[in-house]
C-alpha positions in Angstrom: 34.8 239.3 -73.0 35.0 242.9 -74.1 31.1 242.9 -74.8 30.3 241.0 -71.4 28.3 243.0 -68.6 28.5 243.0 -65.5 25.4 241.6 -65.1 26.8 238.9 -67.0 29.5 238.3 -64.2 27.0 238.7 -61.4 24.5 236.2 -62.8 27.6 233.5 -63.5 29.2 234.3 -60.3 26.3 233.7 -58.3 25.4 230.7 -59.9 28.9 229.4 -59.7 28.8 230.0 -55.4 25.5 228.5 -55.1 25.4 225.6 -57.5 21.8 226.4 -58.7 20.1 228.6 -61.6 17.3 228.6 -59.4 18.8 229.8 -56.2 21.1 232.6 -58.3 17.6 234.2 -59.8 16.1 234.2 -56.3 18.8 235.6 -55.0 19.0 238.2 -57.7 15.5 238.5 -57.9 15.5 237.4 -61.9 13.3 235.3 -63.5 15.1 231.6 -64.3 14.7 232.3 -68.2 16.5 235.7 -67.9 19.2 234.1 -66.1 19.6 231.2 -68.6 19.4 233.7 -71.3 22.8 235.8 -69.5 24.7 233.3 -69.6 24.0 232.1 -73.1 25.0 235.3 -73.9 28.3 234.9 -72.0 29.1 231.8 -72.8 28.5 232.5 -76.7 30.8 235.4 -76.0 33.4 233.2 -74.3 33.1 230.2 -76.8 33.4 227.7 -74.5 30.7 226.1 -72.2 31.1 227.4 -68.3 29.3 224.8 -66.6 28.8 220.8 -67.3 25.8 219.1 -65.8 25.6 215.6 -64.2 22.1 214.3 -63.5 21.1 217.1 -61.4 24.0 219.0 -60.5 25.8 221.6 -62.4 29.7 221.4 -61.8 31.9 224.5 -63.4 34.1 223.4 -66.4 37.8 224.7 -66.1 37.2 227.3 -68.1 34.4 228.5 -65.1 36.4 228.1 -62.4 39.5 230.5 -64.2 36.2 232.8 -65.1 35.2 232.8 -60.7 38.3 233.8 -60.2 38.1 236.6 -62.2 34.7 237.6 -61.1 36.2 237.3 -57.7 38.9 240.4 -58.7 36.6 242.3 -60.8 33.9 242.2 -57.9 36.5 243.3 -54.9 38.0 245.9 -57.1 34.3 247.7 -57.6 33.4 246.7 -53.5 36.9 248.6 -52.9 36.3 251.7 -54.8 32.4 252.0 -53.2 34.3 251.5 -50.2 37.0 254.5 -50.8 34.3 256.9 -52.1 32.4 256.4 -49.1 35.5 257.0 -46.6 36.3 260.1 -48.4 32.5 261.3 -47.7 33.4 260.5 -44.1 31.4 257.2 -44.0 31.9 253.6 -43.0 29.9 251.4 -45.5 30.7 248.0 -47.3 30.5 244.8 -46.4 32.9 242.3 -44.0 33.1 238.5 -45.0 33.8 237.3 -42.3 34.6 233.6 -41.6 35.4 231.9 -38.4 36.1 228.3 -36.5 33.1 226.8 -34.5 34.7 227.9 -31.1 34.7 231.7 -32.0 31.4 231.6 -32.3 30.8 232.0 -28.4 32.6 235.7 -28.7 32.5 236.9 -32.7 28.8 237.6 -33.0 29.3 240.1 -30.0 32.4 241.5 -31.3 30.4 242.3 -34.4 27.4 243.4 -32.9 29.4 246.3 -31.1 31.1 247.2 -34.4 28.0 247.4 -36.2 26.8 249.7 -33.8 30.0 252.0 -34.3 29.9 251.7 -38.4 25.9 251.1 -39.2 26.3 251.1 -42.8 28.2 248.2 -42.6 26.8 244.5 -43.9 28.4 241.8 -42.3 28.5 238.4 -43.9 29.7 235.5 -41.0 30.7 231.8 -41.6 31.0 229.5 -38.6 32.7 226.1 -39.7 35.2 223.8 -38.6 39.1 224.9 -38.8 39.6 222.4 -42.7 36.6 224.6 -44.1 37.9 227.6 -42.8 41.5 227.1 -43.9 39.8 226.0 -47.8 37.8 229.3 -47.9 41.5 231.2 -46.9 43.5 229.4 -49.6 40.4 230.3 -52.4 40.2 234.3 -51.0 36.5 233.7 -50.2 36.2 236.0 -47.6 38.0 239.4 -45.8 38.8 238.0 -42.7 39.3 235.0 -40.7 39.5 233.7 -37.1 41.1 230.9 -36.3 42.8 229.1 -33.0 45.9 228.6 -34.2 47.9 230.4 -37.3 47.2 228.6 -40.3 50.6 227.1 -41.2 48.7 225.2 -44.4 48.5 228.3 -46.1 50.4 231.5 -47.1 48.5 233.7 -45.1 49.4 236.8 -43.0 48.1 235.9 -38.9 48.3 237.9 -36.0 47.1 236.8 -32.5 44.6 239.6 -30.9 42.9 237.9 -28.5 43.8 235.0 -25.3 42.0 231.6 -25.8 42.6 229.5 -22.7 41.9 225.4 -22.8 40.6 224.3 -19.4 39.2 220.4 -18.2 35.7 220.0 -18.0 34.0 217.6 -16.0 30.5 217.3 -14.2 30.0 218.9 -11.6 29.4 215.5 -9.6 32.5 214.3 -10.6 35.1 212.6 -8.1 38.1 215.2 -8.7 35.4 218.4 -9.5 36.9 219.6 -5.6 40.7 218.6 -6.0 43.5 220.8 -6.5 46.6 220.3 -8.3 45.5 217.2 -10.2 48.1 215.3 -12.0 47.6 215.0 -15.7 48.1 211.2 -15.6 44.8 211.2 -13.6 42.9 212.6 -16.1 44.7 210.8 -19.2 42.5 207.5 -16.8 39.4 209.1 -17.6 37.0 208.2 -20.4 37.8 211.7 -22.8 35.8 213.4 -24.9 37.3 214.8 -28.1 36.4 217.1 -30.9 36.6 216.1 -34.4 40.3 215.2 -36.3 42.0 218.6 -37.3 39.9 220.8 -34.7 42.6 223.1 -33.0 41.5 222.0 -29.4 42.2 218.7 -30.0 45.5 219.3 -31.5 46.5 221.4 -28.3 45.2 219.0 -25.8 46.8 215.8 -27.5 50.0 217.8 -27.9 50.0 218.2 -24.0 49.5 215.0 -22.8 51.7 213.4 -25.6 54.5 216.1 -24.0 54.0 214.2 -21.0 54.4 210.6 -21.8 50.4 210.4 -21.9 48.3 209.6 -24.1 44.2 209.9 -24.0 41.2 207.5 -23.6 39.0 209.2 -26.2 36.0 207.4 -25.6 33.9 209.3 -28.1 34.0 212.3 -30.7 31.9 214.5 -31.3 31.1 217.7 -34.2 30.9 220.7 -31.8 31.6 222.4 -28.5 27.6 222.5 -27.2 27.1 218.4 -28.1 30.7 217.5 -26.0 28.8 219.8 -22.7 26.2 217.9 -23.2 27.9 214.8 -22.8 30.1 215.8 -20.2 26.6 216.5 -18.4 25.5 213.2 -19.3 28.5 211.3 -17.2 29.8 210.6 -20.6 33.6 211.9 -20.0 35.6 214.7 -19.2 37.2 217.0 -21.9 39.1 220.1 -22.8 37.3 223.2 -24.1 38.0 226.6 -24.7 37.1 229.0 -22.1 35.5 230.9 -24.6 32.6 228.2 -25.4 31.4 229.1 -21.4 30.6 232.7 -22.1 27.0 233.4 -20.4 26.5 229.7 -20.7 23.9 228.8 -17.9 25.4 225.1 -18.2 27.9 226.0 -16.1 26.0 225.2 -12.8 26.2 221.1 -14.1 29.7 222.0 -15.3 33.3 222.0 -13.2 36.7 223.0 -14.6 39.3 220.7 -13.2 42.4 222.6 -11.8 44.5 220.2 -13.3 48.7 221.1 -13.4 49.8 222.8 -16.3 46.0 224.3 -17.0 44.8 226.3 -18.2 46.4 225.6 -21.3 46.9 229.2 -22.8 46.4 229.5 -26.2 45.9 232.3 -28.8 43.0 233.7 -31.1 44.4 235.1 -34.4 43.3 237.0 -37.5 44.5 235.7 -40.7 44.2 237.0 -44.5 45.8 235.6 -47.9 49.5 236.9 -48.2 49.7 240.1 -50.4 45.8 240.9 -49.8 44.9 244.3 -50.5 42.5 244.8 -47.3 39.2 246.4 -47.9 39.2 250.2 -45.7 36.1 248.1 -43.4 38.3 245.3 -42.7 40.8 247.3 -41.8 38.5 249.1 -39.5 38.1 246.0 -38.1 41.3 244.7 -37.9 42.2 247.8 -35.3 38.7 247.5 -33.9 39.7 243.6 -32.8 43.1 245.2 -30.8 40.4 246.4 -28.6 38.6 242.7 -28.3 39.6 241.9 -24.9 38.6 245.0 -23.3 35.2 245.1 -25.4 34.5 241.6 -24.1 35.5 241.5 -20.2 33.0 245.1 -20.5 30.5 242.7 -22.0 30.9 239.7 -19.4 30.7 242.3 -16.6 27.4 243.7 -17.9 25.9 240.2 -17.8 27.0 239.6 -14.6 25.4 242.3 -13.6 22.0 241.7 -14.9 21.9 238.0 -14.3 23.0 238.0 -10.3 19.7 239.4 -9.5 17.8 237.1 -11.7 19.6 234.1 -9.7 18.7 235.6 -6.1 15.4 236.1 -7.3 15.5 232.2 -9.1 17.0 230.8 -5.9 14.5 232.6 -3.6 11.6 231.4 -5.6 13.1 227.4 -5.2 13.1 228.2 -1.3 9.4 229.1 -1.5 
């Protein structure tokens, strides 16, 4: 390994992530022979083969997968010291991996946006996937950061919360109990329910508080995401419980009622997690005290777009009345 490069790495590594020769010289703007031709050389220098094909696919052999994880260390170690040379020049630059559950979505992108515009020479990588994909990335280190609904208990990680997360009832906006208070739970463990996926965090918290209670849901149907169980609930399909979060500047919300049902909101947490014993790059520990801020940032945020939409519905309603 002594005579490897670290172009060598680099071409392996990205081959390794995106399971293609072809996509790795794209991305590295290489042509596929020079690519082929690196890790000949790498694997001659190894002397054992680093990937194994089947039909079409290439897999990594055991002795690729110990090499990723290296690649992984050498790669943050050189992204660390780019980041510490820059910090002592008085600059902000690097890149954030960041990856997040599907219900952050409604809020992250904003979060980032206005921390972009604080540290410009920033590059920020976001995932958005369900809370299992999310918690696998965590285990393998793939990323800086993480945002997640509930602290990841699967996984020797380090989680703080920084950021409320209520669970409220949905239901049409037609719907029989949209203009009753104080509804009993056992009323709406009757109706047909709409549920997430097995494992989301929201389904976890709203089964927990029913089951606390003796109930237990009608889950009529699930479904993959937050935008396809509105729909539904739009559709007369069900009711169901969703984050708060997932009606930020959401014009569906005029088809939409949340239920004031006892014992809701349910009130729930956002946390940050990292891998236990993570040295954290000097931008995601920018971030990490940028997010103390989150709430404030956000209810600034809301307010603005209350602002500039309240005359757009006057102007919308006025229009109708014509």
């Amino acid at each position: 390994m002594r005579h490897s490069t670290l172009r060598q790495l680099e071409v392996f590594e990205a081959i390794a992530r995106l399971g293609s020769f072809t996509r790795a010289a794209e991305e590295l703007f290489l042509t596929q022979p020079t690519v082929s031709m690196q890790i000949k050389k790498l694997t001659d220098e190894i002397g054992l083969p680093l990937f194994e094909q089947v039909g079409k696919k290439i897999y990594l052999t055991d002795v690729g997968r110990e090499l990723q994880q290296t690649c992984r260390g050498v790669f943050e170690h050189f992204a660390r010291f780019e980041m510490m040379t820059a910090n002592m020049k008085g600059l902000k630059t690097g890149k954030l991996r960041l990856a997040v559950v599907t219900t952050a979505k409604y809020f992250a992108p904003q979060l980032l946006g206005m921390f972009c515009r604080q540290y410009p020479g920033v590059d920020i990588s976001l995932t958005v996937t369900n809370r299992e994909r999310v918690l696998e990335r965590l285990a393998d280190n793939q990323d800086d950061l993480y945002i997640l609904g509930q602290p990841p208990k699967e996984v020797n990680a380090v989680a703080q919360t920084f950021l409320e997360n209520p669970l409220v009832v949905l239901a049409p906006i037609d719907h029989p109990l949209a203009n009753k208070k104080s509804i009993m739970p056992k009323l709406i463990a009757g109706e047909a329910f709409l549920s997430r996926e097995f494992g989301s965090g929201t389904r976890i918290a709203s089964e927990r508080f029913f089951a606390e209670r003796g109930l237990k849901l009608k889950i009529r149907m699930e479904l993959g995401s937050n935008e396809a169980i509105k729909q539904a609930i739009m559709g007369g399909l069900g009711i169901s419980v969703l984050s708060q979060h997932t009606l930020a500047l959401d014009t569906a919300m005029t088809q939409l009622a949340i239920l004031d049902v006892q014992g809701f909101p349910i009130q729930r947490q956002w946390y940050y997690a990292y891998p236990s014993g993570k040295q954290l790059s000097i931008v995601a520990q920018a971030f990490l005290a940028y997010l103390q801020q989150a709430p404030k940032f956000l209810a600034e945020m809301s307010r603005r777009y209350e602002n500039i939409t309240d005359p757009l519905l006057e102007t919308k309603g006025n229009n109708s009345a014509d």
